[in-house]
N, CA, C and O of each residue as an XYZ file, in Angstrom:
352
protein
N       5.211     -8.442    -15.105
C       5.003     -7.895    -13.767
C       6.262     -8.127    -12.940
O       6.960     -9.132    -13.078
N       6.549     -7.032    -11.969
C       7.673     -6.808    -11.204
C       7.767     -8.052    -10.157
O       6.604     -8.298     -9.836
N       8.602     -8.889     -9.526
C       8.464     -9.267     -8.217
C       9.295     -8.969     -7.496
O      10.412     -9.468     -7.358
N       8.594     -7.732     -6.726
C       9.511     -7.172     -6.060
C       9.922     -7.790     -4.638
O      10.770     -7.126     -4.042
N       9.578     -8.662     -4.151
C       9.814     -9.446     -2.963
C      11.177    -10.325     -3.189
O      11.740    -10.589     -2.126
N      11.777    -10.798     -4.292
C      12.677    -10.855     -4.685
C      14.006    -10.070     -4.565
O      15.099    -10.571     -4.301
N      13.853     -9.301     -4.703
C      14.679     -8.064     -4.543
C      15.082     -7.533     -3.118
O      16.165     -7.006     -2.864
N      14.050     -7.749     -2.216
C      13.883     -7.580     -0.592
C      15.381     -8.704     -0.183
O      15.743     -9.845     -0.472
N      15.923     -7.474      0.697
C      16.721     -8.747      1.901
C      15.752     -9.386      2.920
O      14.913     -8.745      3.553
N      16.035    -11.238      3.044
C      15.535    -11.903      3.524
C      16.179    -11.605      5.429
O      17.297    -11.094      5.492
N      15.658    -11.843      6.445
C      16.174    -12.121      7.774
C      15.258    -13.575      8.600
O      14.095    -13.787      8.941
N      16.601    -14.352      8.648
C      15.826    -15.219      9.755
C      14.811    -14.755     10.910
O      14.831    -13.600     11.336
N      14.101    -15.534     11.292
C      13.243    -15.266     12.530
C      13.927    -15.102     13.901
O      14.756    -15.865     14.397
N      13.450    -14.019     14.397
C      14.238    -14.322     15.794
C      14.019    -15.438     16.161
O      13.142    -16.167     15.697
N      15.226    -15.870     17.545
C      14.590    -17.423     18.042
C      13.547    -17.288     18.953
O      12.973    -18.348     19.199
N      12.916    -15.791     19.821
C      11.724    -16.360     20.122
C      10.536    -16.741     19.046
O       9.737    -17.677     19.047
N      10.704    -15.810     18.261
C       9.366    -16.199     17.252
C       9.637    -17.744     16.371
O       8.631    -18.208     15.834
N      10.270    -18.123     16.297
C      10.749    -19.561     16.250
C      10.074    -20.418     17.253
O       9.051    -21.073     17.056
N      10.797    -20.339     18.411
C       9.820    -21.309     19.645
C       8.237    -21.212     19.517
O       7.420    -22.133     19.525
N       8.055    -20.017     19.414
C       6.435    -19.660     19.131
C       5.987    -20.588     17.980
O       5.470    -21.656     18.305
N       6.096    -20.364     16.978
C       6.365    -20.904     15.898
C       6.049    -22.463     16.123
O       5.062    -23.161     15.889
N       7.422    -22.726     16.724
C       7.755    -24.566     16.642
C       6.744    -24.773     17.727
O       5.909    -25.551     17.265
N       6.389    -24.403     19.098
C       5.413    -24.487     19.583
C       4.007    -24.985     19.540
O       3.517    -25.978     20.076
N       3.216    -23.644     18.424
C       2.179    -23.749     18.026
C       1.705    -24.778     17.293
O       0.568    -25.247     17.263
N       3.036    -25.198     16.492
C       2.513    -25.999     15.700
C       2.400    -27.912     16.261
O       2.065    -28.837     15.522
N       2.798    -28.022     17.755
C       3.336    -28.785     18.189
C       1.925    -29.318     19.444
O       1.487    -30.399     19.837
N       1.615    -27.859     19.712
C       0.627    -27.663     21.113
C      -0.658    -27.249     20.476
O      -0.733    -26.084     20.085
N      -1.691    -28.055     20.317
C      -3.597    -27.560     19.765
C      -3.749    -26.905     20.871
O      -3.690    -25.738     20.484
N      -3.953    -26.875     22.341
C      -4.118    -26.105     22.895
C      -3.114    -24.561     23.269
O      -3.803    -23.618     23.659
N      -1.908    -24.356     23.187
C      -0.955    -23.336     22.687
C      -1.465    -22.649     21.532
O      -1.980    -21.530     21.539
N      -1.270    -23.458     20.458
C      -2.379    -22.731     19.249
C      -3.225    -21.823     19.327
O      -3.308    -20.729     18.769
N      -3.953    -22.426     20.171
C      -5.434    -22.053     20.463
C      -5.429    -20.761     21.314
O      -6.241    -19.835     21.303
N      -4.337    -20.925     22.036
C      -4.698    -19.709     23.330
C      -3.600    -18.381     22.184
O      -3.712    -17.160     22.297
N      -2.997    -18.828     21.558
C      -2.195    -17.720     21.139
C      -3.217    -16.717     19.820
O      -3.018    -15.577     19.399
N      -4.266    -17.684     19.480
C      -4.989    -16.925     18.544
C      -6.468    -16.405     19.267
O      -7.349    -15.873     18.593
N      -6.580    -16.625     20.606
C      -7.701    -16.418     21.399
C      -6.843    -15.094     23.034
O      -7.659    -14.348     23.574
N      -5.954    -15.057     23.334
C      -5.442    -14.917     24.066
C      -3.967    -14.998     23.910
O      -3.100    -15.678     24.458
N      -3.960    -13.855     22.750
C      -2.379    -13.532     22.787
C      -1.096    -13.559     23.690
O      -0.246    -14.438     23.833
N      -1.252    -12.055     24.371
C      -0.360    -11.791     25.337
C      -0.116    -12.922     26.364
O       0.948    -13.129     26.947
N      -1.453    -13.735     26.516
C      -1.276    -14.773     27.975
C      -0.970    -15.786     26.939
O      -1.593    -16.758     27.367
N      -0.466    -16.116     25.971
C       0.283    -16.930     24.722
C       1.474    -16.999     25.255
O       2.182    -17.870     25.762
N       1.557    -15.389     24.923
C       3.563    -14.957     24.957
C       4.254    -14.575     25.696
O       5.295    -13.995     25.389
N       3.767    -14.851     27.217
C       4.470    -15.180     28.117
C       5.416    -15.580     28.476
O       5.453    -16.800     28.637
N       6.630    -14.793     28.780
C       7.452    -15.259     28.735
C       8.664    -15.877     27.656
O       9.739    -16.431     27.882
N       7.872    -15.462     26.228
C       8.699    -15.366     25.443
C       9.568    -13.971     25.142
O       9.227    -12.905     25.654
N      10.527    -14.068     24.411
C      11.110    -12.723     24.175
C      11.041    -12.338     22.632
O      11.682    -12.841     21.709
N      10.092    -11.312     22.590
C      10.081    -11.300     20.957
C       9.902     -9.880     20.414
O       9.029     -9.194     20.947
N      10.537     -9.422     19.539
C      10.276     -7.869     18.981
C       9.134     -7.373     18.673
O       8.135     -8.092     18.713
N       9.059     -6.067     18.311
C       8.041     -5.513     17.310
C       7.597     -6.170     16.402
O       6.414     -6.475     16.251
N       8.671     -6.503     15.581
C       8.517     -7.022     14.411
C       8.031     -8.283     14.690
O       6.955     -8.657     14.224
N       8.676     -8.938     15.365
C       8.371    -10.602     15.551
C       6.860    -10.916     15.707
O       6.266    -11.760     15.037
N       6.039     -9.764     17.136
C       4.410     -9.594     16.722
C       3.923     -8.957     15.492
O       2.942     -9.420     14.911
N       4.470     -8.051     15.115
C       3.689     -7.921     13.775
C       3.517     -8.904     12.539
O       2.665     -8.684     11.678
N       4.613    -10.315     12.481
C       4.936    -11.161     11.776
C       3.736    -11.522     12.222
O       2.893    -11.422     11.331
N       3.232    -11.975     13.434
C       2.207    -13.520     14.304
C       0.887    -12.376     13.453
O       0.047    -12.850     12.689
N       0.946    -11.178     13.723
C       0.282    -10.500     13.191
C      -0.578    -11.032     11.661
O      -1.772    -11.299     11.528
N       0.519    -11.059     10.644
C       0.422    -11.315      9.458
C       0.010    -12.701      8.787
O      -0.040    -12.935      7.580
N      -0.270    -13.557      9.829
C       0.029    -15.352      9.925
C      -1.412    -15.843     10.272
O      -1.806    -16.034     11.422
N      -2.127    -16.018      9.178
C      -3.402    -16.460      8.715
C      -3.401    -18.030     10.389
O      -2.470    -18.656     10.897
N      -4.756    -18.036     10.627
C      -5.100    -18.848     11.505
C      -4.766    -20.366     11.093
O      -4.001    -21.234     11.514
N      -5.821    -20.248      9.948
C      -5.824    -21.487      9.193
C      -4.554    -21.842      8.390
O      -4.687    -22.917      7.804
N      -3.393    -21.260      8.202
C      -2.305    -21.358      7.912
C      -1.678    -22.261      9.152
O      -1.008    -23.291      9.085
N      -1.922    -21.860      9.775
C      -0.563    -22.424     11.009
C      -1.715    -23.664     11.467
O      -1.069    -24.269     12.322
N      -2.740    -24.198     11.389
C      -3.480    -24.871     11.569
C      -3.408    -25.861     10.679
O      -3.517    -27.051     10.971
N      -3.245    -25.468      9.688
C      -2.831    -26.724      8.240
C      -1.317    -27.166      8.060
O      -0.960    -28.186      7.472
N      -0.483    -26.233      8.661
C       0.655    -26.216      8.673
C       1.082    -27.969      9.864
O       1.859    -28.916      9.743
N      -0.154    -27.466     11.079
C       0.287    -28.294     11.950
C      -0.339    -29.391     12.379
O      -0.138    -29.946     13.460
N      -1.312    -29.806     11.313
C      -2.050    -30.991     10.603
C      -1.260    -31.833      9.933
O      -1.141    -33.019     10.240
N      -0.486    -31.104      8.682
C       0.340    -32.212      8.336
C       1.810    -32.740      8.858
O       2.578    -33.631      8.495
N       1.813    -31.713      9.925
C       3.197    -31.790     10.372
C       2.808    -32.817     11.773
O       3.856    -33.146     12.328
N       1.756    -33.304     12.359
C       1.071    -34.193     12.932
C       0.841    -35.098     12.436
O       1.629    -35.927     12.890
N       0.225    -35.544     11.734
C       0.348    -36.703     10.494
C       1.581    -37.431     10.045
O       1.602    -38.601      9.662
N       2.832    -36.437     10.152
C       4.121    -36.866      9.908
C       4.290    -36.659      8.041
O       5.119    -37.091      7.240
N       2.980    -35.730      7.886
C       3.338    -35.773      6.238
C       4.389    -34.496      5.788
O       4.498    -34.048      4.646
N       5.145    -34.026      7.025
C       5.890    -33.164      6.591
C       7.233    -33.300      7.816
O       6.988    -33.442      9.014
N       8.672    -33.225      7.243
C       9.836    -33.404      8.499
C      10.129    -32.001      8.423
O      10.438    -31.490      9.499
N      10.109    -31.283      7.457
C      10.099    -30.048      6.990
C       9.267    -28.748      6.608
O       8.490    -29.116      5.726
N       9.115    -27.700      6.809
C       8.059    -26.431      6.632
C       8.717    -25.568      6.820
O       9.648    -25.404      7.608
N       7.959    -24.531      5.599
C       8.243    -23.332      5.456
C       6.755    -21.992      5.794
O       6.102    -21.663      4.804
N       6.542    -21.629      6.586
C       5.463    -21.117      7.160
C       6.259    -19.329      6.462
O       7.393    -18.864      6.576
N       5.366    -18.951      5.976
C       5.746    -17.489      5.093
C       5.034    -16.175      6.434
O       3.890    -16.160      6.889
N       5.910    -15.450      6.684
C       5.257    -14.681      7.530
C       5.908    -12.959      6.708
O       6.579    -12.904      5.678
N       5.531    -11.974      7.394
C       5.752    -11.086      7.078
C       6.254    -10.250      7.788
O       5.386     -9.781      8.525
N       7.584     -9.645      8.016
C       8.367     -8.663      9.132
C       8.476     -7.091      8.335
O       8.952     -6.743      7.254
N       8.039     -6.629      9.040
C       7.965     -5.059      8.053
C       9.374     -4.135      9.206
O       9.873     -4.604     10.229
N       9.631     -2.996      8.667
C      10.936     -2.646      8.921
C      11.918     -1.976      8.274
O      12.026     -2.314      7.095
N      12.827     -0.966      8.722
C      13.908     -0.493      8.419
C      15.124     -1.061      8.929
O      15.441     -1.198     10.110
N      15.762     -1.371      7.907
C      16.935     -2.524      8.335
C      18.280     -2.135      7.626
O      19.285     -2.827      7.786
């Protein structure tokens, strides 16, 4: 079987979807309002098409487990997999 995701050019995250990102995983209540109350989330951040369609693609319980162990201190490091769709 092909893996074609391999083959794909990779692009860093913009840096708002980053702050979002480092944010969420930082703030239970931020978390919370960004998966209950988007737009009043992203306030004030600056972020593309793409960058919402990524938050789009980004399982709840992903960024929730993500920021369990990264609370715990069982992680200094993470790789959170999102998805940016696009002509580039």
């Amino acid at each position: 079987m092909n893996d074609t995701r391999r083959s794909r050019p990779t692009r860093p995250a913009s840096p708002g979807l980053t702050s979002v990102i480092g944010r969420a995983l930082t703030d239970e209540q931020f978390r919370e309002t960004l998966f209950q109350d988007r737009a009043a989330a992203l306030q004030g951040f600056r972020l593309t098409e793409a960058d919402l369609e990524a938050l789009d693609s980004l399982p709840r319980e992903t960024l929730d487990d993500h920021a369990r162990r990264f609370g715990e201190g069982g992680a200094t490091a993470m790789t959170i997999s999102i998805v940016i769709k696009g002509t580039f």
